[in-house]
SEROTOR-688643 format. One record per residue (C-alpha): residue in one letter; y, x, z; residue number from 1. Coordinates in nm, 2 decimals, decimal comma. Example, Ala and Ser with C-alpha at 12.3 -4.5 7.8 and 13.67 -1.06 7.14 Angstrom:
% SEROTOR-688643
- a_-0,45_1,23_0,78_1 .
- s_-0,11_1,37_0,71_2 .
% end
This chain:
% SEROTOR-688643
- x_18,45_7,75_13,51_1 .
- x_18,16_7,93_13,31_2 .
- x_18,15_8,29_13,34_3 .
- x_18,09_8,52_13,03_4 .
- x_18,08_8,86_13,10_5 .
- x_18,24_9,06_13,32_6 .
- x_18,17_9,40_13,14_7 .
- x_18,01_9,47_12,79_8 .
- x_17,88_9,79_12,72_9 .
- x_17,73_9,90_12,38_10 .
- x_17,51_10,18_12,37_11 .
- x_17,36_10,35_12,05_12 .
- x_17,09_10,64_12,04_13 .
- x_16,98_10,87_11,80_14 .
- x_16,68_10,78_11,64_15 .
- x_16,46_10,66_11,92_16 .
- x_16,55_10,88_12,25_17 .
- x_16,80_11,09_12,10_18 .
- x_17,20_11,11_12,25_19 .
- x_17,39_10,77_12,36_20 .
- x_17,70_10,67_12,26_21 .
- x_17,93_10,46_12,48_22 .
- x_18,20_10,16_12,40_23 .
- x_18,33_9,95_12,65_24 .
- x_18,52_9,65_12,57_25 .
- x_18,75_9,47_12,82_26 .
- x_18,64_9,11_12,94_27 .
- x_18,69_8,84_13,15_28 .
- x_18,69_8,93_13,50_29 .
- x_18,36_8,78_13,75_30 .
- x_18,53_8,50_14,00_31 .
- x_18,18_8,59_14,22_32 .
- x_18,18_8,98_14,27_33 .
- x_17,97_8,99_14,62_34 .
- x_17,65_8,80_14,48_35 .
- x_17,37_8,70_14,77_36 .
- x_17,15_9,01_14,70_37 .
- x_16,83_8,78_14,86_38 .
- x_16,90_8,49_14,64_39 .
- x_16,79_8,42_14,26_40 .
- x_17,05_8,34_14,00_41 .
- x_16,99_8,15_13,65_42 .
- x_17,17_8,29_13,38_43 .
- x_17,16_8,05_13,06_44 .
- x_17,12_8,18_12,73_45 .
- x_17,23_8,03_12,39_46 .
- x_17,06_8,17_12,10_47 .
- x_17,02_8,07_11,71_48 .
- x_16,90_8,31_11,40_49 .
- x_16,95_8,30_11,04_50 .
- x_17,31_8,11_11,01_51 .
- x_17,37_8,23_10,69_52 .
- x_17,71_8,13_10,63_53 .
- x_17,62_7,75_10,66_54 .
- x_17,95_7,62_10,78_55 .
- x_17,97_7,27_10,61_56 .
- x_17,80_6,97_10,74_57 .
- x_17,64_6,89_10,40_58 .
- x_17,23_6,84_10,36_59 .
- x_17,23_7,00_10,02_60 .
- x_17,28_7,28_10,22_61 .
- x_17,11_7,24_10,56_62 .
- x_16,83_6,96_10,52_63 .
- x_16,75_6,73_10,78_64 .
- x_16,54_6,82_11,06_65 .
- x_16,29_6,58_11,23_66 .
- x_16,46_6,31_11,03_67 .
- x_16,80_6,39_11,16_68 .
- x_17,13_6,53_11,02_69 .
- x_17,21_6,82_11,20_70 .
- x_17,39_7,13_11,15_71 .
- x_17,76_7,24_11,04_72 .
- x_17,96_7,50_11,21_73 .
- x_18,19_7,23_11,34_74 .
- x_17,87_7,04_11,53_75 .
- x_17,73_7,38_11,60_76 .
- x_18,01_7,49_11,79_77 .
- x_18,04_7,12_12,01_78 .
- x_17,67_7,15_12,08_79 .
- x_17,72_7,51_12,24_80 .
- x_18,03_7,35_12,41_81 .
- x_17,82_7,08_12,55_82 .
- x_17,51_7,32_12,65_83 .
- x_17,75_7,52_12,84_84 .
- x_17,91_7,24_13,06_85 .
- x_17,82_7,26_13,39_86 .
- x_17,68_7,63_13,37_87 .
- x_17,85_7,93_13,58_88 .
- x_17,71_8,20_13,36_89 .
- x_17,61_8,14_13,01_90 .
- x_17,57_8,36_12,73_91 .
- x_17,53_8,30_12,35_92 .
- x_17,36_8,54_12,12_93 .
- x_17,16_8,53_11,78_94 .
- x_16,90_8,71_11,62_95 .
- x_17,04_8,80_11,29_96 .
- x_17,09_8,69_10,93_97 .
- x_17,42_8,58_11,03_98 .
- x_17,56_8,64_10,71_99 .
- x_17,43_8,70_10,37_100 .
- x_17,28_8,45_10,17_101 .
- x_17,54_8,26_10,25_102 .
- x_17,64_7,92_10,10_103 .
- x_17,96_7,88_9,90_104 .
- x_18,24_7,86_10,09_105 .
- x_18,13_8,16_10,34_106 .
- x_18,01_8,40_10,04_107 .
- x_18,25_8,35_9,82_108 .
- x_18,47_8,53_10,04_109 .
- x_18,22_8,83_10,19_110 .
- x_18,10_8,65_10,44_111 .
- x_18,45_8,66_10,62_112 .
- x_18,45_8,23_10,69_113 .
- x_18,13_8,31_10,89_114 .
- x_18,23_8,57_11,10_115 .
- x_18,57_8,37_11,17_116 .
- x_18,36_8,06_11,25_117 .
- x_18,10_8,29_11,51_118 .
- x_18,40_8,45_11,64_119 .
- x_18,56_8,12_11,75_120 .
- x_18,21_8,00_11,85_121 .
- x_18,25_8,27_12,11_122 .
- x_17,93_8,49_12,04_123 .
- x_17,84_8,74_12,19_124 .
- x_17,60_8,95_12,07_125 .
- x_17,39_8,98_11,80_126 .
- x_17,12_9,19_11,60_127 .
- x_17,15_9,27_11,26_128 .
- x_16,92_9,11_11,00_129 .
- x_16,78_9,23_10,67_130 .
- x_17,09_8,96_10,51_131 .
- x_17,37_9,20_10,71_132 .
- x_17,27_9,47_10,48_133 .
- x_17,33_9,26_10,13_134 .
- x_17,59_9,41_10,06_135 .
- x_17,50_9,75_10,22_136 .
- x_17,61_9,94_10,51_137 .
- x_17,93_10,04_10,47_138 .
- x_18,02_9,68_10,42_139 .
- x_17,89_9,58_10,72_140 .
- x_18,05_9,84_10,93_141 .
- x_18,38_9,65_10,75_142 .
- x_18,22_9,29_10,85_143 .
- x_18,19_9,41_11,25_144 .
- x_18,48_9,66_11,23_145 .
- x_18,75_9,48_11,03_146 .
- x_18,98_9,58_10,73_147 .
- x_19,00_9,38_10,37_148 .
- x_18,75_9,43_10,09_149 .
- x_18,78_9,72_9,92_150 .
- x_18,79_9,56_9,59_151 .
- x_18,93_9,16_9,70_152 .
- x_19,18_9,31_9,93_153 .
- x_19,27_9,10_10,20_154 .
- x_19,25_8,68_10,11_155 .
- x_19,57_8,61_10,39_156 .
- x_19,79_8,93_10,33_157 .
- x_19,95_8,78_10,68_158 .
- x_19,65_8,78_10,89_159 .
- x_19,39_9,06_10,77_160 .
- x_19,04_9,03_10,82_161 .
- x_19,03_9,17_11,22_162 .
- x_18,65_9,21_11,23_163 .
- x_18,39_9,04_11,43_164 .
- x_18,45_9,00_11,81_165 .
- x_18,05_8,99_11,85_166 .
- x_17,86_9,33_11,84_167 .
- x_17,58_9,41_11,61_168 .
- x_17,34_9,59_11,75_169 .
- x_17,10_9,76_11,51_170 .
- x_16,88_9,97_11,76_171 .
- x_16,56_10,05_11,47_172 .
- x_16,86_10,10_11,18_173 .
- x_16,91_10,52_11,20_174 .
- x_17,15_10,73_10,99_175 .
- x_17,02_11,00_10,83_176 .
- x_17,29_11,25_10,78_177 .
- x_17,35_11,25_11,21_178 .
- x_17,03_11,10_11,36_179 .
- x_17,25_10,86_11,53_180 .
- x_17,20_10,48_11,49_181 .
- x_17,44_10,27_11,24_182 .
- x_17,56_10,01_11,49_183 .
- x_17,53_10,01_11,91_184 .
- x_17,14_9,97_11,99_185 .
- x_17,18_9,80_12,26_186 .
- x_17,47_9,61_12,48_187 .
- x_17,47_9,48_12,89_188 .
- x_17,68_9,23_13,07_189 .
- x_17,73_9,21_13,36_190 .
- x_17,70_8,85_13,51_191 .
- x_17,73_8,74_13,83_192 .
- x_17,71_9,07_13,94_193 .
- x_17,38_9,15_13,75_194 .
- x_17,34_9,39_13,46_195 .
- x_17,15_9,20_13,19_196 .
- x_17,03_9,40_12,87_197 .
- x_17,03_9,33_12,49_198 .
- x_16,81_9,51_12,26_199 .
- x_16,87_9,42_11,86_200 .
- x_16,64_9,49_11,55_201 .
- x_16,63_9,38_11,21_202 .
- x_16,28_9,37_11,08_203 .
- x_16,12_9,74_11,00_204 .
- x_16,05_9,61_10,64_205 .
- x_16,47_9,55_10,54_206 .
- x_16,47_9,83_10,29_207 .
- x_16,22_9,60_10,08_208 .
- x_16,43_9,26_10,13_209 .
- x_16,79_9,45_10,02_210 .
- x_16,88_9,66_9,72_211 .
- x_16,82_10,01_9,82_212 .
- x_17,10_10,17_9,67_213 .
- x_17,28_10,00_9,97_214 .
- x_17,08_10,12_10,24_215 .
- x_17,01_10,47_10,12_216 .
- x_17,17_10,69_10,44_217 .
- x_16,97_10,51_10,67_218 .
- x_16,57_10,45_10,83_219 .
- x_16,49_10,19_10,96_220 .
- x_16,21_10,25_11,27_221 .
- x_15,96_10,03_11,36_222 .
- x_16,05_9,73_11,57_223 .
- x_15,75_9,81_11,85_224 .
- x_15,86_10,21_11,92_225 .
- x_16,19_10,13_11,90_226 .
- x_16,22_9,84_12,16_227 .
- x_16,03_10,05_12,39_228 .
- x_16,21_10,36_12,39_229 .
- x_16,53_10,15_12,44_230 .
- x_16,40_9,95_12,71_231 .
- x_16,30_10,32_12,92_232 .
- x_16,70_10,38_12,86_233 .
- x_16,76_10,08_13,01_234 .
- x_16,58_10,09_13,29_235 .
- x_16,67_10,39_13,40_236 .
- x_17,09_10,30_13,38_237 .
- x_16,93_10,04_13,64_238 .
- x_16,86_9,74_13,42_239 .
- x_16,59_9,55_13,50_240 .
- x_16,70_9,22_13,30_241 .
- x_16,62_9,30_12,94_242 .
- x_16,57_9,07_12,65_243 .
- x_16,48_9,16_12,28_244 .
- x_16,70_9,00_11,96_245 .
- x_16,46_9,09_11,72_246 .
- x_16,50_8,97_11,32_247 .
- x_16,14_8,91_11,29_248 .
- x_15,87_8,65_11,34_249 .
- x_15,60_8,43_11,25_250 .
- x_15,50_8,05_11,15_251 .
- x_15,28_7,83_11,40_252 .
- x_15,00_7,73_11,25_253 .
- x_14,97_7,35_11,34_254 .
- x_15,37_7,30_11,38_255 .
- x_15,41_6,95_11,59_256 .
- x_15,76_7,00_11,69_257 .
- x_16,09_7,19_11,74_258 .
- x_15,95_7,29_12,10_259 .
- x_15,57_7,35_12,01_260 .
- x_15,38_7,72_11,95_261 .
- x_15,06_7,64_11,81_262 .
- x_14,88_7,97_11,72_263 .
- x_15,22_8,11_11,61_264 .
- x_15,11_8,45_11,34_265 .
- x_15,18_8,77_11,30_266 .
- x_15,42_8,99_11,28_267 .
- x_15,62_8,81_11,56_268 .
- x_15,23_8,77_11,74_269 .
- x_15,13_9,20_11,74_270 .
- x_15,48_9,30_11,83_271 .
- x_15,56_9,07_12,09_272 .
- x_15,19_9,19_12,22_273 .
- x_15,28_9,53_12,22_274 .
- x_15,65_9,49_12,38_275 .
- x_15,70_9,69_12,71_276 .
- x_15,66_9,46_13,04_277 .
- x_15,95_9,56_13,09_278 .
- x_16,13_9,33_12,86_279 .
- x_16,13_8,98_12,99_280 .
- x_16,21_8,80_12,67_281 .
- x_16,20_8,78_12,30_282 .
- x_16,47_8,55_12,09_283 .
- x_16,34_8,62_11,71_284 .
- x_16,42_8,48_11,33_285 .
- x_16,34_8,56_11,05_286 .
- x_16,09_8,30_10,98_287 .
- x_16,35_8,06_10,95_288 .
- x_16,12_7,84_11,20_289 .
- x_16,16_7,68_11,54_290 .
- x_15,97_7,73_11,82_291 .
- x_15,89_7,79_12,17_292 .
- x_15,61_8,03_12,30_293 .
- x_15,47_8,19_12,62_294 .
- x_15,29_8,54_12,46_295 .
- x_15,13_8,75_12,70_296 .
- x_15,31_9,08_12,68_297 .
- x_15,05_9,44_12,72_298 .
- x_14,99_9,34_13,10_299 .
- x_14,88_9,01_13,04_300 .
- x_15,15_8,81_13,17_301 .
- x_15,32_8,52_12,98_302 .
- x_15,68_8,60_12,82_303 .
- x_15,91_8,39_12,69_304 .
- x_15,92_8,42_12,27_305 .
- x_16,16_8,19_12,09_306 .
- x_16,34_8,13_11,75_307 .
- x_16,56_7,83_11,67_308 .
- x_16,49_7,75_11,33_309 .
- x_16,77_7,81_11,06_310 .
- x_17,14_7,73_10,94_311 .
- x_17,29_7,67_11,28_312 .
- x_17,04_7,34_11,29_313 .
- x_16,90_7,45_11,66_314 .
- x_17,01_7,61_11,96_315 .
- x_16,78_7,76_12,22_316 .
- x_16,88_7,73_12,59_317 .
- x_16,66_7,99_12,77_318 .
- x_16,73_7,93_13,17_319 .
- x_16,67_8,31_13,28_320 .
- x_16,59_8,32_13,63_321 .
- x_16,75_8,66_13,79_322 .
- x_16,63_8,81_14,11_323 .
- x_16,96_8,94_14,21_324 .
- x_16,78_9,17_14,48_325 .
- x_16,54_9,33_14,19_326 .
- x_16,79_9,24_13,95_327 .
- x_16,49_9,13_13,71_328 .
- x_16,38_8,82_13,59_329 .
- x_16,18_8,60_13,73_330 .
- x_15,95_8,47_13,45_331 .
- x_15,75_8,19_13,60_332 .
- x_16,05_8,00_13,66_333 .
- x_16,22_8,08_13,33_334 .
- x_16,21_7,82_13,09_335 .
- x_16,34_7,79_12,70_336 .
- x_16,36_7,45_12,52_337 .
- x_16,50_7,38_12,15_338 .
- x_16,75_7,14_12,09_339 .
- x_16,91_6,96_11,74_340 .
- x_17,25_7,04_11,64_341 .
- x_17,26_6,67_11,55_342 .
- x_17,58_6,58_11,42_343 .
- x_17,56_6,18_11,47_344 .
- x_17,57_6,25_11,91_345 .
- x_17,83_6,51_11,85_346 .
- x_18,23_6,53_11,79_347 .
- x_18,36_6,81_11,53_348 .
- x_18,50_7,09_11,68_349 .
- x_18,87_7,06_11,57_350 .
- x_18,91_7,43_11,59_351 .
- x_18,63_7,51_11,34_352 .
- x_18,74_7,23_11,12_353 .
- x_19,06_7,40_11,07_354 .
- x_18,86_7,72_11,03_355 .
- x_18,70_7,57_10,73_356 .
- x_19,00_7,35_10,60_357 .
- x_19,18_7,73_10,59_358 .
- x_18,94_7,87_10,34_359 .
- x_18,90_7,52_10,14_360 .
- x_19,22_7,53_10,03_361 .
- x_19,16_7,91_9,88_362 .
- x_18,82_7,75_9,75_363 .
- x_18,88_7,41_9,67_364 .
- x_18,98_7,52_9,26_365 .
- x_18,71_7,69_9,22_366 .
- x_18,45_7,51_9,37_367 .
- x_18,47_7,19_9,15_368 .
- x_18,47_7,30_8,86_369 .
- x_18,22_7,13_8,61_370 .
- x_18,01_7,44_8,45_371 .
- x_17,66_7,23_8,34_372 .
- x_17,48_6,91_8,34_373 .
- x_17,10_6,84_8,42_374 .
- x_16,93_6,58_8,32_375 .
- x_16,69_6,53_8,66_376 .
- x_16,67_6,75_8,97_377 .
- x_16,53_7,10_8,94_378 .
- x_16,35_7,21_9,27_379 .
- x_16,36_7,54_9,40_380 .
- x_16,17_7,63_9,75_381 .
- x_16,26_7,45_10,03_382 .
- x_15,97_7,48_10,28_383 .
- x_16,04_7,85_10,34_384 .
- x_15,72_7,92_10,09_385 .
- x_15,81_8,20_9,91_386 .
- x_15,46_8,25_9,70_387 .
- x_15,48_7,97_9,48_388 .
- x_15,59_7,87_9,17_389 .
- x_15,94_7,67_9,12_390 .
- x_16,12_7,54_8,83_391 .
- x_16,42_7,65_8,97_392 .
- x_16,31_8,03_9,01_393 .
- x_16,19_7,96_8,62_394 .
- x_16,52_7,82_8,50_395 .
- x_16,68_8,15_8,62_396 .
- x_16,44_8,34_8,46_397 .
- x_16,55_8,17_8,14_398 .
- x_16,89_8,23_8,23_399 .
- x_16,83_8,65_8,26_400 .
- x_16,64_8,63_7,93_401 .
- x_16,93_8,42_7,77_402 .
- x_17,18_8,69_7,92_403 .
- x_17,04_9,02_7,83_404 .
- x_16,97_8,92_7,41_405 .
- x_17,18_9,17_7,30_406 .
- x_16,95_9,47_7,48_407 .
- x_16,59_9,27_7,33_408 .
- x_16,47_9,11_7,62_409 .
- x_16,12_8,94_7,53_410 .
- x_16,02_8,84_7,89_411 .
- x_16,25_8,83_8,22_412 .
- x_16,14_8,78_8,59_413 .
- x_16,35_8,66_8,89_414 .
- x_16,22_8,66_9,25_415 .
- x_16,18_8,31_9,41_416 .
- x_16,35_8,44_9,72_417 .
- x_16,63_8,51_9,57_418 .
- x_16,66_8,15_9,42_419 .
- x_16,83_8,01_9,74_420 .
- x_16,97_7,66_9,58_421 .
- x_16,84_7,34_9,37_422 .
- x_16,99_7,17_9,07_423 .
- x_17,00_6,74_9,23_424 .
- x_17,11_6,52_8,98_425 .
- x_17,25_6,27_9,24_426 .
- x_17,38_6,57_9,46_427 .
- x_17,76_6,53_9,48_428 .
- x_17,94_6,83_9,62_429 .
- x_18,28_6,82_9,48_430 .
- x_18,37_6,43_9,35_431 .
- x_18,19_6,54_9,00_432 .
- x_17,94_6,27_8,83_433 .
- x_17,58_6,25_8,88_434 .
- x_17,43_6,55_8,67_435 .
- x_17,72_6,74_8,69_436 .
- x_17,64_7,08_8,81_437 .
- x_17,95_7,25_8,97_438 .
- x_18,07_7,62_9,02_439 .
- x_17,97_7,57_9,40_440 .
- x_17,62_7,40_9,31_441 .
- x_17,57_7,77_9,07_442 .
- x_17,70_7,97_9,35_443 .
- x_17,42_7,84_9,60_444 .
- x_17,18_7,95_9,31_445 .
- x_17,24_8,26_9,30_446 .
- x_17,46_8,40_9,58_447 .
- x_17,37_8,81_9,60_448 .
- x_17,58_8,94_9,35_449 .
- x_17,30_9,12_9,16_450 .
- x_17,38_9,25_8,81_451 .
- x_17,08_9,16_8,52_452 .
- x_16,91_9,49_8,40_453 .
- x_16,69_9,55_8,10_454 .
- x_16,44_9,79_8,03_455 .
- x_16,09_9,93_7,89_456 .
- x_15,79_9,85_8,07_457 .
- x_15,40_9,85_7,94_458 .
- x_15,18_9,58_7,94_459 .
- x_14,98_9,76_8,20_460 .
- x_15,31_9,83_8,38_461 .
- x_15,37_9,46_8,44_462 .
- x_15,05_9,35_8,53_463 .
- x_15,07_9,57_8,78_464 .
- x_15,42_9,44_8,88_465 .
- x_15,26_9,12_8,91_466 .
- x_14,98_9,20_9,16_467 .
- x_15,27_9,37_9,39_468 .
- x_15,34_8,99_9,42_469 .
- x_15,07_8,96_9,69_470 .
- x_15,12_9,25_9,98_471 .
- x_14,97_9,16_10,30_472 .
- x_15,08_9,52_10,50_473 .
- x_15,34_9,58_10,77_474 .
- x_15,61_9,62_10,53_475 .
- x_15,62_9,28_10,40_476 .
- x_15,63_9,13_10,72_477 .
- x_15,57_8,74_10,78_478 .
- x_15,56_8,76_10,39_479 .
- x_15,30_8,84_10,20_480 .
- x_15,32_8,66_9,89_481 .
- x_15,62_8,70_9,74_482 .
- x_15,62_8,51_9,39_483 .
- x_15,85_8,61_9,06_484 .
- x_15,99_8,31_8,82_485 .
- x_15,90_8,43_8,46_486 .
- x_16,11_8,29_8,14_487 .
- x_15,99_8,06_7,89_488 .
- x_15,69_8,17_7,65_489 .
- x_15,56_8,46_7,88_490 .
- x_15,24_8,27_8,07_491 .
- x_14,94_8,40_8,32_492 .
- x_14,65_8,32_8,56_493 .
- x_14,65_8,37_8,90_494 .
- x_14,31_8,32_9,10_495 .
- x_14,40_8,36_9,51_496 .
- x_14,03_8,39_9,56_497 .
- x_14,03_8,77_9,44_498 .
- x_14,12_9,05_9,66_499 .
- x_14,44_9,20_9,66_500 .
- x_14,52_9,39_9,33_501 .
- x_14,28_9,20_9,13_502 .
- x_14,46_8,83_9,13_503 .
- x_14,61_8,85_8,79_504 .
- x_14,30_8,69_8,55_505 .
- x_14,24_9,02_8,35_506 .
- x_14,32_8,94_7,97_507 .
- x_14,52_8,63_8,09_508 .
- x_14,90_8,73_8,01_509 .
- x_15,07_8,62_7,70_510 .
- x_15,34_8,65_7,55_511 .
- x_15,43_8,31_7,31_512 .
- x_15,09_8,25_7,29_513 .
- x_14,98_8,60_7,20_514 .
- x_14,79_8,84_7,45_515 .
- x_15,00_9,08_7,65_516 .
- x_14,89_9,48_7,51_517 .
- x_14,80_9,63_7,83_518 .
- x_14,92_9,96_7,59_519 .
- x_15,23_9,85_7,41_520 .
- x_15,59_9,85_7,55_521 .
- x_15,78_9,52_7,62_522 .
- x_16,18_9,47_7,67_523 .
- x_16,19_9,29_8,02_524 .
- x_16,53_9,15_8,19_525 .
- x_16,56_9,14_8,55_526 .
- x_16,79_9,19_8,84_527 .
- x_16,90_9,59_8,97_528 .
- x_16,77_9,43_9,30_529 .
- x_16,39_9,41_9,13_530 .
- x_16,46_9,71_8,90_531 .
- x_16,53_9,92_9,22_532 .
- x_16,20_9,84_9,39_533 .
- x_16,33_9,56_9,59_534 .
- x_16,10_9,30_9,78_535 .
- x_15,86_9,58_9,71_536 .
- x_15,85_9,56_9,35_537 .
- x_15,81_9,93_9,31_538 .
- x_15,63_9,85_8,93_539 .
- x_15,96_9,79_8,83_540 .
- x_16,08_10,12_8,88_541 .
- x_15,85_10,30_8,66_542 .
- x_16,07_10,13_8,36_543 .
- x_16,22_10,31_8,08_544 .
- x_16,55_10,29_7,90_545 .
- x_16,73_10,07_8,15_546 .
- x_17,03_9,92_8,00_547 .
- x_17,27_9,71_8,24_548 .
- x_17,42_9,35_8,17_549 .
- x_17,61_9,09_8,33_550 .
- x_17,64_8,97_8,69_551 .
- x_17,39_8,73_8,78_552 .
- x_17,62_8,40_8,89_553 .
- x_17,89_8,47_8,55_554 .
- x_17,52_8,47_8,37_555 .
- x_17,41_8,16_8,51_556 .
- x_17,76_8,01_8,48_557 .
- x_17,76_8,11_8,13_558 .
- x_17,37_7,97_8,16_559 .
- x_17,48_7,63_8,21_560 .
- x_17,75_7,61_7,99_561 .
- x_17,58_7,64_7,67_562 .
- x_17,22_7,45_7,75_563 .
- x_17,35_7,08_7,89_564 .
- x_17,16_6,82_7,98_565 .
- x_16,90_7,06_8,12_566 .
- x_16,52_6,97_8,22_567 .
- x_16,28_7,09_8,48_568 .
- x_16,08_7,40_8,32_569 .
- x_15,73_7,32_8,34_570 .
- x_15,48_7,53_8,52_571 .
- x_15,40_7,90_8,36_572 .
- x_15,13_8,05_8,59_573 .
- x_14,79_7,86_8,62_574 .
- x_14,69_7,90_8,95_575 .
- x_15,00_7,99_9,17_576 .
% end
């Protein structure tokens, strides 16, 4: 029989060190209460990051990895099934991004398929990521909490949305008005007798990566100080066992593998350096990459440092070996490896495939409906590069422009990571015809909900808005480049070789053909996520005259419907 947990306590602090809040949940009760104290136990844990709301088994949406199909919440949830056979004390947890740019049938619905799917996954903990904050906090308090959207109302009157049976923990995420933290900071289960500890953390850098108007009562603390502090608590409750979910990490530089670190980089590098000993292991995201590292922590010695990739496509077993004397881990005889959720060696989970067959039926009119053609595919990113040009970040450019006429747009910009879909002109997601581009395909496009904004900016003004492109400090994280689509007839240079601040070609912008007035004042159409300083796009707030517009998928929708038969833009920045 495999053991989950025994107890679950959640525990939140003020700020850093400030007063602890208690909730204990009821669980299953431990068959083995009188544990060998001189004998070690292994305690398996299941972890993934950045799931998204990726519940179908379509590559459109997930990609093959190392040539195979894998991913799906139906073959994500067998794959956990079969990792846990055979293992007395198993855990699963996940290091945020759980929801949030989410694909079709998950955001279409606030995320609530996801949770559902999770839920019956049996989860059970998590951190919070910068995505759990899309739609701001008080909607995520609803998405762990329960209750039906405030403005949707509930999608089964008969069965109300009951909340996620996973916690959140958000231990660097502090509320301003009481000091106290916005979810639990940490949780510990008891298995097999031993207390093990869970620390979660989004990245200290979410207030950049999420419209701020949504996170405005809260601070979010830096990842280091934060784990530290907690981990003292800890420790002196009496647990020694105590691992980090931490929405943040890096990319290896010479990846060879699911299972490889090769010179893995910052952030996930300096933090994981600067972790209390204390903490015996790291399971991070983020990154949307998989890998498998030994880091030595501040005293030298090697500590397990994980992530497992994106889109439920990977699962990390970590085998935590527990001193049940000490009640710590032993970390030369722990051991993490990555697997594939591949779908061809695994059965569908029935139960998940009635999850999703639940909300198809809600979805299914919707989602096939024919809105646009194209004529040949138009790429967005899909290598996780965020600081390079793609037609598809260009196309919605076009689209703001073509949306916010009536307020005299002349040039309109649109973040590349907020692009999170292509246009394939073989891709089939609904039984439409090759170049057909469906309500669904738009939706995966553009998924946040953003509204378009116009407004006055100089030419100096958006050169400068430009530079902010490149950013290589703390805030931005594992990101530093961070590139903007631009719409039709507005072109520049970009030379990489010039230090930060000084990469826009001086005298380079135009504007159909004529040079950009460093002095003169320009209409320019983005998103309130940009406008409001977003991905650290602070330029954008020194703009004048801000005039509101449509919401960004009825733009798009409306986009595709009056420009068929639509072509790849062609590149608009030399250099990028």
């Amino acid at each position: 029989m495999t053991h989950r947990i025994s107890r679950v306590v959640a525990v939140g602090a003020a700020a850093l060190l400030g007063a602890t809040a208690f909730a204990v949940s009821p669980a299953q009760a431990d068959n083995d209460t009188k544990p060998n104290p001189s004998a070690n136990m292994s305690l398996q844990l299941l972890s993934f990051n950045d799931y998204h709301g990726h519940l179908e088994a379509k590559n459109n949406e997930t990609g093959p990895l190392d040539g195979k199909d894998v991913g799906g919440a139906e073959f994500l949830s067998a794959k956990l099934t079969e990792l846990r056979a055979g293992h007395k004390n198993t855990l699963t947890v996940a290091a945020g991004d759980l929801i949030g740019g989410s694909t079709f049938l998950s955001g279409m619905f606030h995320d609530e398929p996801a949770v559902e799917t999770l839920n019956a996954m049996g989860l059970d903990v998590s951190s919070v990521g910068n995505h759990e904050f899309d739609e701001g906090t008080t909607e995520l308090l609803r998405m762990q909490n329960g209750g039906c959207h405030p403005t949707d109302g509930c999608y089964f009157p008969d069965a109300p949305y009951a909340g996620a049976d996973f916690q959140w923990l958000a231990a660097n995420v502090v509320r301003k008005d009481n000091g106290q933290t916005l979810l639990p900071a940490t949780s510990v289960k008891k298995v097999n007798g031993v207390d093990v500890g869970f620390i979660g953390m989004t990245l200290e850098a979410t207030p950049t990566l999420v419209s701020p108007a949504g996170v405005s009562s809260v601070e979010f603390k830096d990842e280091v100080e934060t784990a530290n502090a907690q981990a003292a608590l800890l420790r002196q409750r009496g647990v020694e066992a105590i691992v980090v979910l931490l929405h943040e990490g890096g990319y290896q530089a010479t990846p060879s593998g699911i299972n490889t670190c090769n010179g893995i980089s910052a952030p996930i590098a300096q933090i994981a350096a600067q972790l209390d000993p204390a903490i015996d292991a790291v399971v991070t995201g983020h990154t949307h990459q998989p890998y498998v590292c030994q880091l030595p922590d501040p005293s030298g010695a090697n500590r397990l440092v994980t992530s497992a990739a994106d889109y439920g496509r990977v699962v990390t077993e970590t085998e935590l070996v527990i001193n049940r004397r000490t009640k710590d881990v032993v970390r030369d005889q722990s051991t993490a490896t990555n697997h594939l959720v591949e779908r061809a060696a695994l059965t569908a989970d029935p139960a998940q495939t009635a999850i999703l067959n639940k909300w198809k039926q809600l979805s299914g009119p919707i989602a096939g409906e024919v809105v646009g053609t194209v004529a040949e595919d138009i790429l967005g990113d899909s290598s996780g590069n965020r600081g390079i040009e793609t037609p598809m970040g260009d196309l919605v450019a076009d689209a703001i422009l073509w949306g916010t006429q009536e307020t005299d747009a002349q040039i309109a910009f649109m973040n590349v990571g907020g692009v999170r879909g292509s246009f394939r002109y073989d891709a089939v997601t609904n039984g439409e015809q090759p170049g057909e581009i469906t309500y669904e395909e738009a939706y995966l496009v553009a998924p946040f909900g953003n509204v378009l904004v116009t407004l006055d900016l100089t030419g100096a003004q958006i050169q400068t808005i430009l530079e902010q492109q490149y950013q290589p400090v703390a805030a931005r994280g594992s990101r530093p480049m961070l590139s903007l689509g631009v719409s039709e007839g507005f072109t520049y240079e970009w030379d990489a070789s010039q230090p930060q601040g000084s990469r826009v070609v001086r005298g380079s912008m135009a504007l159909n053909g004529e040079p950009i007035d460093l002095n003169a004042t320009y209409r320019v159409a983005t998103l309130n996520f940009l406008a409001d300083g977003g991905d650290l796009f602070t330029g954008f707030t020194a703009g004048k005259n801000r005039i509101g517009g449509p919401e960004d998928l009825a733009n798009l929708v409306g986009f595709l419907k009056t420009h068929p038969g639509l072509k790849a833009p062609g590149s608009r920045i030399a250099g990028l």
